[in-house]
C-alpha positions as CSV (number, residue, x, y, z in Angstrom):
1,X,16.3,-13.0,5.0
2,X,12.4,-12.1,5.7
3,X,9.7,-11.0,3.3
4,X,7.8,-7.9,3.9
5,X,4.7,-7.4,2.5
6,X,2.5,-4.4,2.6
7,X,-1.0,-2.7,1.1
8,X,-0.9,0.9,1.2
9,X,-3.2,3.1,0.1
10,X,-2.2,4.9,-3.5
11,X,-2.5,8.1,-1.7
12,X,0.4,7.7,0.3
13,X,2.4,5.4,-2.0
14,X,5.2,8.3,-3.0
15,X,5.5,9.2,0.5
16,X,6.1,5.7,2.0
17,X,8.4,5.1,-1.4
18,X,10.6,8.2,-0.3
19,X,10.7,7.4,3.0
20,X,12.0,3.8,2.7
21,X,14.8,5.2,0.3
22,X,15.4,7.7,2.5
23,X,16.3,5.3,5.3
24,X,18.3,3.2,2.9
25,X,15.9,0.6,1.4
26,X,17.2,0.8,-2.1
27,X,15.0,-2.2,-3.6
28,X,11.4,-3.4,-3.4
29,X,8.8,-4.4,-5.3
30,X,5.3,-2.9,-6.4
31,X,2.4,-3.4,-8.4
32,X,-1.1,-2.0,-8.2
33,X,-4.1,-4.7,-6.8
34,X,-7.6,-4.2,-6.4
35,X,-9.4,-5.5,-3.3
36,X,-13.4,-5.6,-2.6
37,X,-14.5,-2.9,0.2
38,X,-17.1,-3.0,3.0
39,X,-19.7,-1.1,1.7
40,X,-21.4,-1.4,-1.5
41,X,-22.6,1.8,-3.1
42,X,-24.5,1.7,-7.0
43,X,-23.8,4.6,-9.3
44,X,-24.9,5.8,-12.7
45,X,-22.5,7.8,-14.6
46,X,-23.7,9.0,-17.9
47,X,-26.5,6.3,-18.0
48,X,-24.2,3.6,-16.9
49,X,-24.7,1.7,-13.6
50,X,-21.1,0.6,-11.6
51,X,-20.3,-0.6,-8.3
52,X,-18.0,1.4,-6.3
53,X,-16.5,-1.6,-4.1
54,X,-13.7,-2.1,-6.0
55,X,-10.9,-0.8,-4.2
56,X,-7.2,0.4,-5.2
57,X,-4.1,0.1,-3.4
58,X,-0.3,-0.7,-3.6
59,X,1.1,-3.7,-2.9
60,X,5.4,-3.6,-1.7
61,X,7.1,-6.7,-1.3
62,X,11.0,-6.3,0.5
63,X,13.4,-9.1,0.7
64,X,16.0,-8.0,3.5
65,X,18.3,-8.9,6.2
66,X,16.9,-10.3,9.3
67,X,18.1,-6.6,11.3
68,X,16.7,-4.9,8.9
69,X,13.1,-5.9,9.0
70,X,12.3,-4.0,12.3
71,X,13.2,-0.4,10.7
72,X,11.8,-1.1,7.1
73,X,8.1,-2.6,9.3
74,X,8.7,0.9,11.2
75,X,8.6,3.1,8.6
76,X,6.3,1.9,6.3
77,X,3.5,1.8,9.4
78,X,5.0,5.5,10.2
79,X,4.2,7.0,6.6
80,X,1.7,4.3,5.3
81,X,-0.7,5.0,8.9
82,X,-4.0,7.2,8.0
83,X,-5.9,6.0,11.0
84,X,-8.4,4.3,8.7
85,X,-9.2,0.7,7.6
C-alpha cells in the first residue's frame, strides 16, 4: 500500500476528481488548505486593507495498491498540470 498525496489548484479540482473516478479510483480523501504565495500584493476593499498571499488549493490523499500508484500519479499530473507553479 502507498500514500498519494497531491495540491491541486481549486480550478481544476472537478476535473482531476472525474478523471480519477473515471479510471477506477473510487476513494480518496480532500479537504481545502491555504498555503502562503510568492508575491505579496496589499489591497483595499471598501476601506479595508488585506493581503492577497494567501493561497487556496485542494489537498487529495489516496491509499492504494502498490500497481496502482503509477496510473493514479499519472492522471492526476495529466488533469491537475497548468504549466504554472
Amino acid at each position: 500500500m502507498k500514500k498519494i498525496e497531491a495540491i491541486v489548484r481549486k480550478t481544476k479540482f472537478e476535473e482531476v476528481k472525474e478523471a480519477l473516478l473515471a479510471a477506477d479510483i473510487n476513494w480518496f480523501e480532500y479537504h481545502n488548505v491555504h498555503g502562503i504565495g510568492q508575491s505579496r500584493q496589499e489591497r483595499i476593499y471598501r476601506g479595508v486593507q488585506y493581503s492577497t498571499d494567501v493561497i487556496e488549493r485542494v489537498a487529495l490523499t489516496i491509499v492504494c495498491r502498490d500497481q496502482f500508484v503509477d496510473p493514479t500519479v499519472e492522471v492526476i499530473l495529466k488533469t491537475a498540470s497548468t504549466g504554472e507553479i
